[in-house]
C-alpha positions as CSV (number, residue, x, y, z in Angstrom):
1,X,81.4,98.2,119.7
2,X,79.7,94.8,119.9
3,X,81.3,91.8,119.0
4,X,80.0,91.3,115.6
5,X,79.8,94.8,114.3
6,X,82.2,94.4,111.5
7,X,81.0,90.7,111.1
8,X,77.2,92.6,110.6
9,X,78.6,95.3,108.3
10,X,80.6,92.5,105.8
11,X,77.2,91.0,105.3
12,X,75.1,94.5,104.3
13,X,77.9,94.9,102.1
14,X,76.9,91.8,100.4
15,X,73.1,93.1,100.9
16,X,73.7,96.6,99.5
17,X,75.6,96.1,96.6
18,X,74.0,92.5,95.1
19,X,73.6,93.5,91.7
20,X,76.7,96.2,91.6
21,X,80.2,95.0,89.9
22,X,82.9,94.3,92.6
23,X,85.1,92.3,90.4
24,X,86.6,92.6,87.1
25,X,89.4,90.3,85.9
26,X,91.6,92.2,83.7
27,X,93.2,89.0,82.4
28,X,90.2,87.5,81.1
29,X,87.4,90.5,80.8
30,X,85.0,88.4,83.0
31,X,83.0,90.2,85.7
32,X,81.6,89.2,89.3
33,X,78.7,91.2,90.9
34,X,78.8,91.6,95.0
35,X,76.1,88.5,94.8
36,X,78.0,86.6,92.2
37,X,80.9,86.5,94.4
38,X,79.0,85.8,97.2
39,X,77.6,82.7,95.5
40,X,81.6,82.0,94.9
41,X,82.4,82.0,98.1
42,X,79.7,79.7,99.1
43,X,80.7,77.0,96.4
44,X,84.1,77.3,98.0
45,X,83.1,76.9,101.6
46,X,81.2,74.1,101.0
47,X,84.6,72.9,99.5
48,X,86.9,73.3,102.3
49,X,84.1,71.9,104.8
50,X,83.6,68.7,102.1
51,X,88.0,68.1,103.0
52,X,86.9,68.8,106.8
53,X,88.1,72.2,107.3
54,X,85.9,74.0,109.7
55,X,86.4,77.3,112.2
56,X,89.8,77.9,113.1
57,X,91.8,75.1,110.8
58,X,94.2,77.0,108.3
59,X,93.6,76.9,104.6
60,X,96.8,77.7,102.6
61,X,96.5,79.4,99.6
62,X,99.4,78.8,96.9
63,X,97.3,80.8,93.9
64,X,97.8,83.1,90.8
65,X,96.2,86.6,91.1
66,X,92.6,85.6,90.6
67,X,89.0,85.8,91.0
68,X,89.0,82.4,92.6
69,X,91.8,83.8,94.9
70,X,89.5,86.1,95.9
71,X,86.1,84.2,96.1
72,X,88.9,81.8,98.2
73,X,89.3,84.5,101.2
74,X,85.8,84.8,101.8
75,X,85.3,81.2,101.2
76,X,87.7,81.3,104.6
77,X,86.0,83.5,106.1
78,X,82.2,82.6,105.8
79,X,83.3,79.4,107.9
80,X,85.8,80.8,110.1
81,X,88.6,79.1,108.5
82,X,91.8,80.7,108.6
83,X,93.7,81.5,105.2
84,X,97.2,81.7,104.8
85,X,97.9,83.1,101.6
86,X,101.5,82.4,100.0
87,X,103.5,84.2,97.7
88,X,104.2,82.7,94.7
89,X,107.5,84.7,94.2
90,X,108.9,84.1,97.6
91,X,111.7,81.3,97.1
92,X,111.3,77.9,97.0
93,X,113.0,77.5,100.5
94,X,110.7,80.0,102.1
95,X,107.3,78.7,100.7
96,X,108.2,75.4,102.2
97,X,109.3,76.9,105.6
98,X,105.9,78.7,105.7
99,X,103.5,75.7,104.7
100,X,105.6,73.4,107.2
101,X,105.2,76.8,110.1
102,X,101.8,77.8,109.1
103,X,99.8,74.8,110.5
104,X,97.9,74.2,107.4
105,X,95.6,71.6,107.3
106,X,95.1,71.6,103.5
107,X,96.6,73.2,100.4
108,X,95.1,75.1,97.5
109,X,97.1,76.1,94.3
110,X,96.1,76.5,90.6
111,X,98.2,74.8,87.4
112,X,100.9,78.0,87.3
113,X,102.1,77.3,91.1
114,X,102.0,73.4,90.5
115,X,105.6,73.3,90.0
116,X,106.3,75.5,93.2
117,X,103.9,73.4,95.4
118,X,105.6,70.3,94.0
119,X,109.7,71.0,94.9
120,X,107.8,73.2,98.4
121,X,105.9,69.9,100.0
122,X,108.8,67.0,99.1
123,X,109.0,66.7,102.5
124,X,105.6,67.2,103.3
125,X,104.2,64.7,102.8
126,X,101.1,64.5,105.1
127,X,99.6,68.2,104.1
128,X,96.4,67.3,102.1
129,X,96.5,69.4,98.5
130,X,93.9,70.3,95.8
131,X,94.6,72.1,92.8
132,X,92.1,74.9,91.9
133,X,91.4,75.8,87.9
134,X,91.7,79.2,87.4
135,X,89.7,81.1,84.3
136,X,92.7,82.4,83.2
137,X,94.6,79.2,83.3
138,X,91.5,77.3,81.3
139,X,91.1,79.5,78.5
140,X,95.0,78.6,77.6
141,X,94.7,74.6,79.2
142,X,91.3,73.5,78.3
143,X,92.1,69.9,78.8
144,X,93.2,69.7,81.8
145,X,90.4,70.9,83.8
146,X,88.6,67.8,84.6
147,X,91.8,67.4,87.1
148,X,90.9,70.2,89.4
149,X,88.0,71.5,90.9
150,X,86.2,75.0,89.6
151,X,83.8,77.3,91.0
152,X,81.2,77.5,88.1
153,X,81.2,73.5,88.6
154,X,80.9,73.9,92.2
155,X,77.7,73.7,94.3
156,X,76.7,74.9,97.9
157,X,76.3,73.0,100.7
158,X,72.6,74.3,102.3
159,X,73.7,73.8,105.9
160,X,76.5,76.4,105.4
161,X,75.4,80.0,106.9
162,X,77.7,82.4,106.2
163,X,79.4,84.1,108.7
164,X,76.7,82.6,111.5
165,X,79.9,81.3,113.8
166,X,82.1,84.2,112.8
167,X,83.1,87.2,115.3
168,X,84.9,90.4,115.5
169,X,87.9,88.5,117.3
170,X,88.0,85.4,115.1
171,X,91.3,84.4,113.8
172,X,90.9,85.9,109.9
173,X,94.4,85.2,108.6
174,X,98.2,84.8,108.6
175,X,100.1,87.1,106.7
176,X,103.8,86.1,105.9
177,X,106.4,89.0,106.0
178,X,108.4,88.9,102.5
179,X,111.2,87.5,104.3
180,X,113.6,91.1,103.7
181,X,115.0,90.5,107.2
182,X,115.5,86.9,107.3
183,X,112.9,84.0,107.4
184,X,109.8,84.6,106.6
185,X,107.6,85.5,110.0
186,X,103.4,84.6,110.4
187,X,101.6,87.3,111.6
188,X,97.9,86.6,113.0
189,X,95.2,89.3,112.0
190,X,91.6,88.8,113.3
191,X,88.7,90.1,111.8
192,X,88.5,93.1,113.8
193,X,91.6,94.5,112.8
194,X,91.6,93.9,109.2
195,X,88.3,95.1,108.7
196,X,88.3,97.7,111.6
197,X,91.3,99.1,109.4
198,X,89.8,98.6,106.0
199,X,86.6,100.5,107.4
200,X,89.2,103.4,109.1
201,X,90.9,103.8,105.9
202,X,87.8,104.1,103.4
203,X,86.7,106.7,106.0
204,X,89.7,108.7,106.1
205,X,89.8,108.6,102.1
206,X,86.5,109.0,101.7
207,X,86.0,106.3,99.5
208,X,83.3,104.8,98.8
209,X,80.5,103.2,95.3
210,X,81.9,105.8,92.8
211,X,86.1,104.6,93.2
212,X,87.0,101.4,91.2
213,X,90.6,100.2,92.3
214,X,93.2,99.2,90.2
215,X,95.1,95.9,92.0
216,X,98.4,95.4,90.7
217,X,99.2,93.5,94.1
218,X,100.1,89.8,94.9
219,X,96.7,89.1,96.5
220,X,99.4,87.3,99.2
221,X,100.5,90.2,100.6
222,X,98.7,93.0,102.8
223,X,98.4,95.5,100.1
224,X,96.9,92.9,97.8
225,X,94.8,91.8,100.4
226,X,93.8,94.9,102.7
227,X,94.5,97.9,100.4
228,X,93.4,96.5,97.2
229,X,90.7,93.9,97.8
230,X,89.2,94.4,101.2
231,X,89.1,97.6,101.5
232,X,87.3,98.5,98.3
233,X,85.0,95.6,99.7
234,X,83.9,97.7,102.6
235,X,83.6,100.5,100.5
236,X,81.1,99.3,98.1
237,X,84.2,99.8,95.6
238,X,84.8,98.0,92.5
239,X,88.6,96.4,91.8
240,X,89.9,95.9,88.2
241,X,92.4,92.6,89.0
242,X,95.6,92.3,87.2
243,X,98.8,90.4,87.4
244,X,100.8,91.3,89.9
245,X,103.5,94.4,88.8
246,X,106.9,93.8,87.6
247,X,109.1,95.8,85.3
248,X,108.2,94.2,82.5
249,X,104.4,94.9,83.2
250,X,105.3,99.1,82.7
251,X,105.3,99.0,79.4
252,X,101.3,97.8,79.5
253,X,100.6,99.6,83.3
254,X,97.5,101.8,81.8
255,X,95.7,99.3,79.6
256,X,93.8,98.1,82.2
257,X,92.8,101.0,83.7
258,X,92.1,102.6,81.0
259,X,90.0,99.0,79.6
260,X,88.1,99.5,82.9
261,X,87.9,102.8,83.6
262,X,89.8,102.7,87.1
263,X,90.2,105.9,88.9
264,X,92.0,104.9,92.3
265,X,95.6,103.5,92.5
266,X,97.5,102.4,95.4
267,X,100.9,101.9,94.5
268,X,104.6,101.6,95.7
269,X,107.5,104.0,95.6
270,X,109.4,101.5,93.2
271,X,106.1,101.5,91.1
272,X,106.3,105.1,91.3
273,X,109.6,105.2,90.2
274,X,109.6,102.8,87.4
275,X,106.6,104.4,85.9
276,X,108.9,107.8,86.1
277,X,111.2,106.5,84.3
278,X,109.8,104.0,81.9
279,X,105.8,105.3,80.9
280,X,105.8,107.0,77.2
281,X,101.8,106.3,77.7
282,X,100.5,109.4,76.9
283,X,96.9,108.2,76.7
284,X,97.6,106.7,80.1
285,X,99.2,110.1,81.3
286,X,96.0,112.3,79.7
287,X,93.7,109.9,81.7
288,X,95.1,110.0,84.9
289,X,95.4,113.8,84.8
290,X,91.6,113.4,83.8
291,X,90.2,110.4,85.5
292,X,92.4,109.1,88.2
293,X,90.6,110.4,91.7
294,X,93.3,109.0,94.2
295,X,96.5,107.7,94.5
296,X,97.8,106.2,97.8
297,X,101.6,105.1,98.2
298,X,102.8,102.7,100.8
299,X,105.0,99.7,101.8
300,X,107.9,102.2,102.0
301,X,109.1,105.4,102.7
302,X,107.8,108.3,99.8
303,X,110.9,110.6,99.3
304,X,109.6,113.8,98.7
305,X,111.4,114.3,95.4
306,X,109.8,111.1,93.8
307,X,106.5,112.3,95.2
308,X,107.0,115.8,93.2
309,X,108.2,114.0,90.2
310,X,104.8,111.7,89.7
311,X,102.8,114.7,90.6
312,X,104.2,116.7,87.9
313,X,104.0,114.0,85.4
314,X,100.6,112.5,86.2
315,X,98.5,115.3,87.7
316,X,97.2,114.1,90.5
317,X,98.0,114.1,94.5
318,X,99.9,111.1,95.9
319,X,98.4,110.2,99.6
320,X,101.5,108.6,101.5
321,X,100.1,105.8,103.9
322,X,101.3,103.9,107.1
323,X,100.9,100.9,108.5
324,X,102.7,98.0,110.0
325,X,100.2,95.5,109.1
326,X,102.5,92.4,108.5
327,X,105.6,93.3,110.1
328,X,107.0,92.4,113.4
329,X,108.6,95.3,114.1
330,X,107.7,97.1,117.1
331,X,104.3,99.5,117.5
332,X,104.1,102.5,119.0
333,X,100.5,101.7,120.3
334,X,98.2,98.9,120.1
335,X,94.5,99.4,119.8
336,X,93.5,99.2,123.4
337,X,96.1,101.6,124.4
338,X,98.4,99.8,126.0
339,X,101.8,101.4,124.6
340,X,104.5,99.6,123.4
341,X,107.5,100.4,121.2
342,X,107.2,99.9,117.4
343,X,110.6,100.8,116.4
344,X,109.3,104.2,114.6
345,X,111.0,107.4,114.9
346,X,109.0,110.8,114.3
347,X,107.6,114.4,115.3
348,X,104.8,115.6,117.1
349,X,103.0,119.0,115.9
350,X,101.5,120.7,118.9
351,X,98.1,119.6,117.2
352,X,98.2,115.9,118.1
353,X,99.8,115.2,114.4
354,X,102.5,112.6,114.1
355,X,104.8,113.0,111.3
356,X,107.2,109.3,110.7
357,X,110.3,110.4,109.6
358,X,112.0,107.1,109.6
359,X,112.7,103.3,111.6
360,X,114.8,103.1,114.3
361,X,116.6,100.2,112.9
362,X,117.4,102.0,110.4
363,X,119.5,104.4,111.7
364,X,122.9,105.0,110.9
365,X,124.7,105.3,114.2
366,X,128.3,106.7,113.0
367,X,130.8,107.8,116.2
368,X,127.6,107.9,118.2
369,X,125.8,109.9,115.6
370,X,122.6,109.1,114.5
371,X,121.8,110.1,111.2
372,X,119.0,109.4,109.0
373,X,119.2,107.2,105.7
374,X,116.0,108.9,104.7
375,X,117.9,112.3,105.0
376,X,120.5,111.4,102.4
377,X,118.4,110.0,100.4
378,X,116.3,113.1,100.0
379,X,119.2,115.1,99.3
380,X,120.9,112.6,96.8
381,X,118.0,112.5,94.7
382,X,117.8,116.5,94.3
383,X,121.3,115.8,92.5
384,X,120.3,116.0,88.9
385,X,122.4,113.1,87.8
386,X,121.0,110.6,90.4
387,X,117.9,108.7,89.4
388,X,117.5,106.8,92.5
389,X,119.4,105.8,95.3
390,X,119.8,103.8,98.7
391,X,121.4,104.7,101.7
392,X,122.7,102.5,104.5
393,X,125.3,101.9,107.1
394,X,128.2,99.5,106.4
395,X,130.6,98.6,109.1
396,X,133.5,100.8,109.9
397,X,136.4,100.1,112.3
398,X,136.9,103.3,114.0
399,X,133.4,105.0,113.8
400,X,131.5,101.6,114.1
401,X,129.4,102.5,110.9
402,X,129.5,104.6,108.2
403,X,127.3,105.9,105.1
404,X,127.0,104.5,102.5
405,X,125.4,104.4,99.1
406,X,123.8,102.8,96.2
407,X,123.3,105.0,92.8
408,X,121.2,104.9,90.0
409,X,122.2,107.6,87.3
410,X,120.8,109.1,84.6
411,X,120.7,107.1,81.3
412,X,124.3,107.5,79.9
413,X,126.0,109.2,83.3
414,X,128.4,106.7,84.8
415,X,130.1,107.3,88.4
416,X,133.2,107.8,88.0
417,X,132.4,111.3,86.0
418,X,129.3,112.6,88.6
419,X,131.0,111.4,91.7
420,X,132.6,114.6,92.9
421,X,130.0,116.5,91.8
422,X,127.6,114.6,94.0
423,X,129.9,114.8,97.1
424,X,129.7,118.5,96.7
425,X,126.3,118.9,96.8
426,X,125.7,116.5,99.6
427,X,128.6,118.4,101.3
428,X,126.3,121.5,100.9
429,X,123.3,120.2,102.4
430,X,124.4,117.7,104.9
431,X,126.1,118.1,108.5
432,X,129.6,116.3,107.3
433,X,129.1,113.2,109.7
434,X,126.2,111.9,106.9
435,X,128.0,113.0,103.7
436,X,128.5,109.4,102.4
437,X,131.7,108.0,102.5
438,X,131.5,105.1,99.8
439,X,129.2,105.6,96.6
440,X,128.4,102.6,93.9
441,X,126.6,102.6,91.2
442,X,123.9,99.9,90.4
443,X,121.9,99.2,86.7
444,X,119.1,98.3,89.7
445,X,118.8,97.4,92.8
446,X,117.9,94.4,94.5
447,X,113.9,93.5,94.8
448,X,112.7,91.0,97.4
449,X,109.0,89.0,96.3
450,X,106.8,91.9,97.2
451,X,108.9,94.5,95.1
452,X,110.7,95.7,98.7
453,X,114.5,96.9,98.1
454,X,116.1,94.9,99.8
455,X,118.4,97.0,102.0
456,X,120.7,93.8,103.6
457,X,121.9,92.7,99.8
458,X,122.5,96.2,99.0
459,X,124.4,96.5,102.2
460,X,126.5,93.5,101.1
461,X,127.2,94.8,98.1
462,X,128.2,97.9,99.4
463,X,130.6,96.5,102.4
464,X,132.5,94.2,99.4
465,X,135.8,95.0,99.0
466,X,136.0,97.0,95.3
């Protein structure tokens, strides 16, 4: 492969596709063809090289999901700046630990992160910031848009050439972890591997003009950035934006697919779930049984059960995915085949086919045992009184760890009535080493920034004393 392959393909895509939609913002029904973005990202590049950002300096990126958010990435990338996208919903503490670790040499954020950016850089005071207006932000704030810059006010600078010092190995971004396992932790992505894997996973989905993505990501994080955004990029795709999910977004989950006619979703197994639970859409249900093309789930282990379930309910095939795109866990194999550990336990078929059934680290090693979380988890939720559940180790004296548990019941089932019952049937499908030995009960379970469960607080609360 030559060294600007992927750097040639980005700019056909741009080519191809001028006067197709990529972009529709769901928040404020505006619309941004592949040229119209294009001219975006230019306005923005000429930005960042008018504050003396050039290739290689890191741009950070404190911003609402947005079309400027997006137009921003490639604003990065047609000079060979390096963005370093926050999330907005990571703690105070940890946004400030990453700006201070990130070596950013300027700061973007829109009005709705002002107050973050403000209590984040107290101490910092030497990192040069400019606040962005965002359409969605102006429509509600018209007068205070004369204090930040905009694209449509924006103008090119005619000796920028996109992408002409850009290569396959270039530094792209820094991707954050979510901080699950302690402080958050910069990963460096170049070009090649986020668009090499963008490219790899279109191919292996066959995606391609005809799927338009709904993104229900933070654009901070891989899956709002990879899965979501640049993926559908390299496919000729089209994305329908929206806020990033919450619970509180269930209730409204299908109005803007069904607004904007999107037929591919890549979602979460605690989106899953909540949707399972929550959706009493049935327009949204008809039109995914209908419309809906794909649906990929990743960022955490798919127990089977749940994967049934949505199948059953919505009619169409959940694709689990794999990746370990901003961890720092260990990899099985890097790209140029040099092997090293990534931490991942699994199976090998006879035909090549690697099946993950779990992460090292998470094993449960009880008397020398090692059992797998993901095993009682399956079985747990089979239990028709369990809704969801977690499984860990908590420390033990004698056996050095033991199993443990974290319930969600049926509405109107409480503990101490199902309890036996559930022993029993995890008595009669697991070796008696993983049968847990402690159960609680949880209204819900503790979400990190990205949505993550957040298995250290619910080991916590499971080792407490009760």
């Amino acid at each position: 492969m030559s060294q600007t392959t992927l750097v040639n393909r980005i700019r056909s895509v741009f080519e191809e596709n001028r006067d197709r939609v990529f972009l529709i913002e769901s928040m404020t029904g505006r619309s941004w063809t592949f040229a119209e973005l294009h001219e975006w990202g230019l306005r923005g590049a000429a930005l960042l090289k008018s504050h003396g950002i050039g290739k290689g300096d890191r741009v950070a990126l404190v911003l609402a999901n947005s079309a400027e958010f997006a137009a921003m990435y490639f604003s990065c990338l047609f000079i060979g700046a390096v963005a370093v996208p926050v999330n907005q919903a990571l703690h105070t503490d940890d946004v400030s630990y990453i700006l201070q670790h990130s070596g950013a040499k300027l700061l973007l954020f829109s009005r709705c992160t002002r107050s973050l950016v403000l209590q984040a850089t107290e101490k910092l005071n030497t990192l040069k910031q400019l606040r962005v207006a965002l359409g969605q932000e102006t429509s509600f704030h018209p007068e205070d848009v004369d204090e930040a810059w905009t694209f449509d006010q924006g103008t090119k600078d005619p000796s920028i050439i996109p992408l002409a010092d850009v290569s396959d190995d270039d530094t792209l971004l820094v991707l954050f972890t979510s901080g699950t396992t302690g402080r958050p932790k910069g990963v460096v992505h170049p070009v090649r591997s986020e668009f090499g894997n963008a490219v790899a996973f279109n191919e292996a989905m066959q995606f391609g003009p005809e799927h338009r993505f709904l993104h229900i990501w933070p654009m901070a994080y891989s899956s709002g950035y990879l899965n979501t955004l640049m993926s559908p990029f390299m496919a000729g795709s089209s994305v329908v934006l929206s806020c990033a999910f919450t619970a509180q977004t269930i209730l409204a989950f299908w109005k803007p697919v069904l607004d904007h006619q999107a037929n591919t979703l890549w979602l979460s197994p605690t989106m899953m779930a909540s949707l399972l639970r929550l959706d009493r859409d049935q327009a949204g249900i008809d039109y995914c049984r209908g419309n809906v093309k794909s649906v990929c789930v990743g960022t955490a282990p798919l127990a089977l059960k749940l994967k049934k379930d949505f199948e059953t309910k919505y009619g169409v095939e959940c694709m689990e995915s794999y990746g370990f795109n901003t961890e720092t866990g260990e990899v099985e194999k890097s790209p140029t085949d040099e092997w090293f550990p990534t931490g991942d336990i699994g199976l090998m078929q006879d035909d090549g086919n690697i099946f993950i059934t779990g992460r090292k680290k998470d094993l449960i090693i009880r008397g020398g045992q090692n059992l797998s979380p993901r095993a009682v988890r399956e079985c747990l939720l089979h239990h028709p009184s369990v809704d969801d559940a977690v499984v860990v180790g908590i420390p033990h004296d004698f056996y050095g760890e033991e199993v443990a548990a974290a319930l969600k019941l049926k509405p109107g089932l409480v503990l101490a009535d199902e309890q036996s019952s559930i022993l029993q049937h995890c008595r009669k499908h697991l070796a008696q080493a993983a049968v847990p030995t402690k159960l609680k009960q949880l209204d819900e379970f503790p979400l990190g920034s990205t949505g993550k469960i957040l298995n250290r607080e619910v080991q916590r609360l499971l080792a407490a004393k009760s």
